[in-house]
C-alpha positions in Angstrom: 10.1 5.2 6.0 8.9 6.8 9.4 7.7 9.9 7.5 5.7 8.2 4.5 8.1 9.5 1.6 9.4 6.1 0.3 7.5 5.2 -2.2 7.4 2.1 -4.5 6.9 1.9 -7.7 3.5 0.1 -8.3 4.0 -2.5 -11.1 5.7 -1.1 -14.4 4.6 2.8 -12.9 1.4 2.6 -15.3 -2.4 3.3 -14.4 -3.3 -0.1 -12.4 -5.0 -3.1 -13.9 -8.9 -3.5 -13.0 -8.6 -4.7 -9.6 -5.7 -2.8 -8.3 -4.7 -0.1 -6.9 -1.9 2.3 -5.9 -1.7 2.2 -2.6 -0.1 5.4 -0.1 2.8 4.1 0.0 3.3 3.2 -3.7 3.6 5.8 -6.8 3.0 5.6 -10.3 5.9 6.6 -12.6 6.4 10.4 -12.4 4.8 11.8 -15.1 1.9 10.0 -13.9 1.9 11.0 -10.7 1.9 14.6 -11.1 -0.8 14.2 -14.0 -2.7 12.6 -10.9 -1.4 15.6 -8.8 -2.9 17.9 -11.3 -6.2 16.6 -10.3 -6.2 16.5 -7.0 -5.4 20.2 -7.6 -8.2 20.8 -9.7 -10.3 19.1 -7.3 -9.5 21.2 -4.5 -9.1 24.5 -6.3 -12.4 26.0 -5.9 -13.6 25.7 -2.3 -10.5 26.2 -1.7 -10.5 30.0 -3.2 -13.9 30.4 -2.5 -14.7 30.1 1.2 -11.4 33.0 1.7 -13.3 35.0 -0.5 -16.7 34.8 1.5 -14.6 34.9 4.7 -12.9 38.3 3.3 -9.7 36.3 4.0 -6.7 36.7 0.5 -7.6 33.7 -1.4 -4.1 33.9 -2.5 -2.7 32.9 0.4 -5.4 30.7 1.2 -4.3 28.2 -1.8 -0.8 28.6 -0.7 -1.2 27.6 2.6 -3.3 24.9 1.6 -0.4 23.3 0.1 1.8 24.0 3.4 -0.8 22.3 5.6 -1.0 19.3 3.4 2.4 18.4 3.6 2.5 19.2 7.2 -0.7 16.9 7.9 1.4 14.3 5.5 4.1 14.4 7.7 2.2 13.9 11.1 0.4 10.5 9.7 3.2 9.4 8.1 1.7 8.9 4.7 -0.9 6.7 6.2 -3.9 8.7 5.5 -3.5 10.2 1.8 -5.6 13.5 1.8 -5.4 17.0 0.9 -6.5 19.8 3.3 -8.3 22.4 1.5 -9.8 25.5 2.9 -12.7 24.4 5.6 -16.4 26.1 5.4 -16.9 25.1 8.8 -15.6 28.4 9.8 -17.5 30.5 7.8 -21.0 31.3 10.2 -18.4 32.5 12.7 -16.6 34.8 10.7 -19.7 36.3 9.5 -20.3 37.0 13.0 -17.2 38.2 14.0 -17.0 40.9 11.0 -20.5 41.9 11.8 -19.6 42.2 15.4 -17.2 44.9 13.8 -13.9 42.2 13.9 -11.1 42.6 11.1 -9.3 39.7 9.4 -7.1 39.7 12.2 -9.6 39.1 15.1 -11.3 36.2 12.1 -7.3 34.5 12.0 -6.6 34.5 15.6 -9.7 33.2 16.4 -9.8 30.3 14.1 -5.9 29.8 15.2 -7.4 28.9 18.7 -9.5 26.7 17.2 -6.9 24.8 15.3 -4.5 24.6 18.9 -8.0 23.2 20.2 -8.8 20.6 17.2 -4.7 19.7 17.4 -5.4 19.3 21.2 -8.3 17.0 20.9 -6.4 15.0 18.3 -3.8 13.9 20.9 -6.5 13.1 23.8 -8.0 10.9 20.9 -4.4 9.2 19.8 -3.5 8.2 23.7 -7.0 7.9 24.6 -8.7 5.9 22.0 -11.4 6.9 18.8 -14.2 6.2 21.6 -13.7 9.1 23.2 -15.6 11.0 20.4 -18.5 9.0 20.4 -18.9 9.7 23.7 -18.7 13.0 24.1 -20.3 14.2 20.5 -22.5 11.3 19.7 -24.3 11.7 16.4 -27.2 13.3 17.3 -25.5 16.0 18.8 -22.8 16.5 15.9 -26.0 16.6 13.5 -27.1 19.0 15.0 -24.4 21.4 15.2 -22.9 20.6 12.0 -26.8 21.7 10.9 -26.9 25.1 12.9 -23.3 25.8 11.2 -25.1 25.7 7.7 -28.6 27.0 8.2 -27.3 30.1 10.6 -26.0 31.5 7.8 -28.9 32.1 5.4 -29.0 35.7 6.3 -25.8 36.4 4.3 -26.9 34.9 1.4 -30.0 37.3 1.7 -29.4 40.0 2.6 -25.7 40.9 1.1 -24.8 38.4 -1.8 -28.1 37.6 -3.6 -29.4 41.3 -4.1 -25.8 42.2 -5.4 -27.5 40.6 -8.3 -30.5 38.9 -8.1 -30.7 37.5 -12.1 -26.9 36.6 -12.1 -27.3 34.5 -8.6 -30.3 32.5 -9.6 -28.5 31.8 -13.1 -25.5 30.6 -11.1 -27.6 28.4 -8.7 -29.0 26.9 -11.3 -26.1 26.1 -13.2 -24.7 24.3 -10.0 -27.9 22.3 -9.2 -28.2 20.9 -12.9 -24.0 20.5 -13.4 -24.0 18.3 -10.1 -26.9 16.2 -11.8 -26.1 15.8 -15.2 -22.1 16.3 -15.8 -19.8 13.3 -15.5 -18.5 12.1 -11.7 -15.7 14.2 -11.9 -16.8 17.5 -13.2 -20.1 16.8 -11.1 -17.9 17.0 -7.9 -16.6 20.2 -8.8 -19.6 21.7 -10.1 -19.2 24.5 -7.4 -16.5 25.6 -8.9 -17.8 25.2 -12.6 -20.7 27.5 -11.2 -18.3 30.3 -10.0 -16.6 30.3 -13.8 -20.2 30.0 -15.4 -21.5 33.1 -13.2 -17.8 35.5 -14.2 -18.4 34.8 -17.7 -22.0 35.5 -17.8 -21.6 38.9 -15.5 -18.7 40.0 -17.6 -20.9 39.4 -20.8 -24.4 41.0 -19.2 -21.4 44.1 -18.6 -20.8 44.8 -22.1 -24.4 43.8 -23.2 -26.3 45.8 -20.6 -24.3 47.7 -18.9 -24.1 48.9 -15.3 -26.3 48.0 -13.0 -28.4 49.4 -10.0 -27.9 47.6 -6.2 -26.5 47.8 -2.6 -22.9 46.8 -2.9 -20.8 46.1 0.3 -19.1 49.4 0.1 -22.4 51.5 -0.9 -23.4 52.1 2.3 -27.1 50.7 2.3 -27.6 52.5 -0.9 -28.4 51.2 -4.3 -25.8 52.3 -6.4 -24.8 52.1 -10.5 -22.0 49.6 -11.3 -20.4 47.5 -13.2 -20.6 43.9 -12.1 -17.2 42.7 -12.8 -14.4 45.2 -11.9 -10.8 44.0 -13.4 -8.7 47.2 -12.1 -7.2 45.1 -9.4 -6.1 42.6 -11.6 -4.4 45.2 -14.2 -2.3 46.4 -11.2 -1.4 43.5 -9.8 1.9 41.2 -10.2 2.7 38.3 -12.1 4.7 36.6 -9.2 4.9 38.2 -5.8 4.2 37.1 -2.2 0.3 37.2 -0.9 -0.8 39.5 1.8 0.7 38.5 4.9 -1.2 39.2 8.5 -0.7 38.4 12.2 -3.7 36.9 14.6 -5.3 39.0 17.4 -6.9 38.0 19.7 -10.1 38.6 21.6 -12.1 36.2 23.7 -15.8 36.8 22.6 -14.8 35.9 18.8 -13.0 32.9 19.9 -15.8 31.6 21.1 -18.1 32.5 18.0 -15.9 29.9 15.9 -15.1 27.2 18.7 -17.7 25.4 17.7 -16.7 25.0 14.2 -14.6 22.2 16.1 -17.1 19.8 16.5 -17.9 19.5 12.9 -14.4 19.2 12.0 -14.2 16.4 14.5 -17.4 14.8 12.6 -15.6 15.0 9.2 -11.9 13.9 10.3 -13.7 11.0 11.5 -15.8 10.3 8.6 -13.2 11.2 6.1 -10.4 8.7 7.8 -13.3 5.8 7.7 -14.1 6.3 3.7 -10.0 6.6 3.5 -9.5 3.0 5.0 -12.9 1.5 3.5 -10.8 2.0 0.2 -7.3 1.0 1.1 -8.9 -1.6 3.0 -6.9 -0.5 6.3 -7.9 -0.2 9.5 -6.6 3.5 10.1 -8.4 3.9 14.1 -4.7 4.4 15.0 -4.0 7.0 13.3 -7.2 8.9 13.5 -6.1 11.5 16.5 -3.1 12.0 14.2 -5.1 12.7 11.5 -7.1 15.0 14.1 -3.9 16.4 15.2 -2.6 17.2 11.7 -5.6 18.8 10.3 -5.6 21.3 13.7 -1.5 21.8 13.1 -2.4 22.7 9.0 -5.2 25.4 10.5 -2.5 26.9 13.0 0.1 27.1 10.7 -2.1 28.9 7.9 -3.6 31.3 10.0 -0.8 32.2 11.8 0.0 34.0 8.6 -3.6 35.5 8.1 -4.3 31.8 6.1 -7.9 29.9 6.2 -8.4 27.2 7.9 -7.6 23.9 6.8 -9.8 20.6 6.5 -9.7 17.5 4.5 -11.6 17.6 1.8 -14.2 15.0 0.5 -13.8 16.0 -3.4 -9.9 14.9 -3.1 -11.3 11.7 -1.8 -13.7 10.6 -4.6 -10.5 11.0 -7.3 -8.7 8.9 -5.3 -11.8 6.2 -5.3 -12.1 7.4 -9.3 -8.6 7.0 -10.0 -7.7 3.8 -7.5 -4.4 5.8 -6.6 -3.9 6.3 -2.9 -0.3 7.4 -3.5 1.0 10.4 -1.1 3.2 11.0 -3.5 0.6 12.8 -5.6 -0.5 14.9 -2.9 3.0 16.3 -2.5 2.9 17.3 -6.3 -1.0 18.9 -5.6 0.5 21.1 -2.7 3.5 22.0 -4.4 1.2 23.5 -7.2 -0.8 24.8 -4.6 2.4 27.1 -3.6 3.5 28.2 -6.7 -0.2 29.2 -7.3 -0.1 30.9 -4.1 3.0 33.1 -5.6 0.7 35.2 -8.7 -0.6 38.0 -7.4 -2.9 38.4 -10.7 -4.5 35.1 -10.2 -5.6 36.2 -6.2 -6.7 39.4 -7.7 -8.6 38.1 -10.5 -10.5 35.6 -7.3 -11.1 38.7 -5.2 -13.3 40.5 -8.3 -15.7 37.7 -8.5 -19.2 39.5 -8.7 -21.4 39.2 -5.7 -24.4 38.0 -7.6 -22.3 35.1 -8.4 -21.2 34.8 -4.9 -25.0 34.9 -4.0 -26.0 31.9 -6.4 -23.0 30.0 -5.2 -23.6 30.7 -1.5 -27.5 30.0 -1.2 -25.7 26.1 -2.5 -23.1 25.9 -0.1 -24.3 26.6 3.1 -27.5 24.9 2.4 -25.4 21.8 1.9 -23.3 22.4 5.0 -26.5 22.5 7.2 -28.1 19.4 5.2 -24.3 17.5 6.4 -25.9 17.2 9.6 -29.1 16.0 8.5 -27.2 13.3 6.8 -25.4 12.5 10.2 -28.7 12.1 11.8 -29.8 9.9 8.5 -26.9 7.8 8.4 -26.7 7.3 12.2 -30.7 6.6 13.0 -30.7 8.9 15.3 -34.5 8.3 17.1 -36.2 12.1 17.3 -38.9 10.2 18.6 -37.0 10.1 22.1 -37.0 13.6 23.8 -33.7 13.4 24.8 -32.1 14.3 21.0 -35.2 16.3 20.3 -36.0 18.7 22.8 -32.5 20.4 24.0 -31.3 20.1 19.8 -34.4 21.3 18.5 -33.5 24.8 20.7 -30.3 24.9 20.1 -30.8 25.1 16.6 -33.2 27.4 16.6 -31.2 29.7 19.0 -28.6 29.4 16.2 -30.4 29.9 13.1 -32.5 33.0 14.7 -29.3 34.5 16.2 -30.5 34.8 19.6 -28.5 36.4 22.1 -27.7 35.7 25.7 -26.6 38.5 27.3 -24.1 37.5 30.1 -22.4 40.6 31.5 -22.6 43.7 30.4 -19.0 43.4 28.2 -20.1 39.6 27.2 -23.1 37.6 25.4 -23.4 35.0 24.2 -25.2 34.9 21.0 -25.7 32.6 17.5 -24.0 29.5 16.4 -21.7 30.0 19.7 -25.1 29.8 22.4 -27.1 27.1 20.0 -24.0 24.8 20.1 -23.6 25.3 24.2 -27.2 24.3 24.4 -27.4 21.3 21.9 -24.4 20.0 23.6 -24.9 20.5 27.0 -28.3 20.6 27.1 -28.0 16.7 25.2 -25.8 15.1 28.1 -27.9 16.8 30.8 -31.6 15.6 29.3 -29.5 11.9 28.8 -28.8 12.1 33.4 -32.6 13.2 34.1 -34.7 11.3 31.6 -36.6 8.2 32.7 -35.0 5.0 32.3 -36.6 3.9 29.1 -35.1 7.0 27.4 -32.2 6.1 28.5 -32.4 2.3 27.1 -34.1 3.5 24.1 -30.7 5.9 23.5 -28.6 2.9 23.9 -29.9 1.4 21.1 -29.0 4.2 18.6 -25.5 3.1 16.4 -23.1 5.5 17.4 -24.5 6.2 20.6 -22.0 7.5 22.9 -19.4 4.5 23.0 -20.5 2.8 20.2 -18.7 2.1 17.6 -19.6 3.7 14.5 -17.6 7.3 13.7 -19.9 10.2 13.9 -20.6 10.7 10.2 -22.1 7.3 10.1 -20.3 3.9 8.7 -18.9 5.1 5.2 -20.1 8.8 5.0 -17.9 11.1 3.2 -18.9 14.7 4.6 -18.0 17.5 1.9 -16.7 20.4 3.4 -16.8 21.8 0.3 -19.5 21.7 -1.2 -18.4 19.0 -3.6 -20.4 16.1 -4.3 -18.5 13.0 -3.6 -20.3 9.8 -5.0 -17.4 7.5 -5.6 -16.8 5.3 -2.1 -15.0 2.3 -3.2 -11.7 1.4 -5.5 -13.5 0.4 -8.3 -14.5 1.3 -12.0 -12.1 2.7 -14.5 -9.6 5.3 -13.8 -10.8 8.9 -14.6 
């Protein structure tokens, strides 16, 4: 069907044969789809809540517009490209910004919603156009770099307002995530993230009754160490069993648009990457649907903050169940964002998010966004991108810099231009201008790059899964037994 929801039964409806698999358009029996469905939930289900929470976004409504944007993004690739869009952390470095620049979640929604008309945008130029058009206008080096300056910008949050929250707690909870990504089994590796954040509750709830209140700056102490309580359950008391989340409108304002335009790059560099690792396993050639895919993905982001939502992005973690399990069914999707409402509908469960401890937050952060900036250095890795040639490393190596130090440009005396928004103007701009002037041999010597601009290669390199997440997907082909 033109909309991807007939499925076929795959064989007798039981887990395939080695060998096999389920492809999008197939489905288990029922009850094994939605036990499937149940994973992809689980899979999702931390990022998801967590990146709201360090955005200071509802993480109720987060989950439930998760599930919204997946069917939507369904719908647009007609069942072609199974994946579930999950809160994105590409985002994140520009909301810091925009709430230290004294924005409020609605200035943060209606400037990611711009984004999301922008990404949607690019995604039909790419559909008429062709996939080319990426490589040539964000070749690898260049999405390394930004997708690097996203990451590493960020560092300042984790010191200087999560980790001191709690410093014990936060390098208990890093810990836990380093060694559970190493040691547990594929699956609960990939959502060790999340197994941190539980690990890090527990342990703060327990130092509570066993220690007692402690002394540090908390966000609303104004500067000032003050006695508390780490974990703080009041809101969760009050709050509902089943209700509707916090609802909000966008605003708009053109300096914090441009703090998290650049977010759009990355999410370029992991539609791409994720659509690749999505055919390598169906063993389809899905280039034709990529700027739907694109297009889909920017639709989801609209759609969810246009109701004070997160943005949305495929997620890498969802991927590697699918190359675990060897089911590519939609079908099981639909039963993961389905869940993914109804979640969205218990008040309790978004209060119970919204009182994780910041010391947990801290351990779990210092992670994350050191993973996010490492993405790009795995572009760069995957990609052979030459730093020998001065082309990709003079004009990236300041605009990273520029992002990471948060230097400002002060345009007029009402505008600047400062951060992740300046060091992605120069690292892009300042890339296709070094490629005109340099020498010839430069030039040559770029040519010979995979995935230089009109190459062929996507921008996350041949087969690279990019977790936006923080997951850690290992699993790239449909083999091994079914998790």
């Amino acid at each position: 069907m033109a909309l991807g929801l007939g499925w076929k039964l795959a064989g007798d409806g039981s887990t395939p044969p080695p060998g096999q698999v389920v492809r999008p358009e197939e489905r288990l029996s029922w009850p094994r789809t939605v036990g499937i469905g149940a994973q992809h939930v689980v899979a999702m289900f931390g990022a998801t809540f967590v990146f709201p929470l360090i955005m200071g976004l509802d993480p109720n409504l987060a989950i439930m517009m998760s599930g919204v944007a997946t069917i939507v993004f369904l719908l647009v690739v007609q069942g072609k490209v199974p994946s579930y869009l999950g809160t994105s952390a590409s985002f994140v470095g520009g909301v810091v910004a925009i709430r230290a620049a004294g924005g409020d979640s609605g200035d943060v929604t209606g400037a990611i919603l711009v984004s999301g008309i922008v990404l949607a945008l690019v995604g039909l130029l790419i559909h008429f156009v062709g996939a080319r058009l990426i490589h040539a206008v964000l070749p690898p080096a260049v999405t390394g770099a930004v997708v690097l300056l996203i990451g590493f910008n960020l560092a300042p949050v984790v010191a200087d307002i999560y980790w001191p929250q709690d410093q014990w707690v936060a390098l208990l909870t890093m810990t836990f995530v380093i060694v559970g990504s190493l040691v547990l089994p594929g699956f609960f590796a990939r959502i060790s993230i999340f197994l941190g954040l539980v690990f890090g509750y527990l342990l703060s709830w327990i130092l509570d009754r066993a220690t007692g209140e402690i002394t540090s700056v908390t966000p609303v102490s104004g500067g000032e160490a003050v006695p508390h309580f780490r974990t703080d359950f009041g809101g969760v008391q009050s709050a509902d069993w089943f209700g509707l989340p916090t609802f909000h409108g966008p605003s708009f304002e053109f300096n914090f648009i441009l703090l998290v335009l650049p977010a759009v790059i990355a999410l370029l560099a992991e539609n791409a990457g994720h659509v690749k690792a999505v055919a390598e396993m169906t063993e389809r050639d899905l280039d034709p649907v990529l700027g739907r895919a694109i297009f889909g993905d920017g639709v989801g982001t609209v759609i969810a903050t246009s109701v004070g939502g997160s943005p949305t992005t495929t997620y890498a973690e969802n991927i590697g169940v699918m190359a675990a399990t060897r089911v590519y069914s939609t079908a099981a999707y639909y039963v993961a964002a389905l869940v993914a409402v109804l979640f969205g509908l218990c008040p309790k469960f978004g209060a119970l998010i919204a009182a994780t401890p910041g010391g947990v937050l801290g351990g779990i952060t210092v992670v994350l966004y050191g993973m996010i900036g490492l993405l790009g250095a795995k572009i760069w890795k995957e990609n052979r991108v030459d730093f020998a040639n001065p082309i990709n490393l003079i004009p990236l190596a300041a605009g990273i810099v520029i992002a990471i130090g948060n230097v400002t440009l002060q345009v007029t005396d009402d505008f600047s231009l400062a951060g992740i928004a300046l060091g992605t103007i120069v690292a892009v701009v300042g890339w296709h201008v070094a490629r005109v002037v340099a020498p010839q041999e430069m030039r040559d010597a770029l040519r010979s790059e995979i995935g230089y601009a009109g190459g062929t290669g996507p921008a996350v390199g041949h087969a690279g899964v990019h977790s936006d997440s923080g997951g850690t997907p290992q699993l790239r082909k449909p083999e091994g037994p079914p998790a």
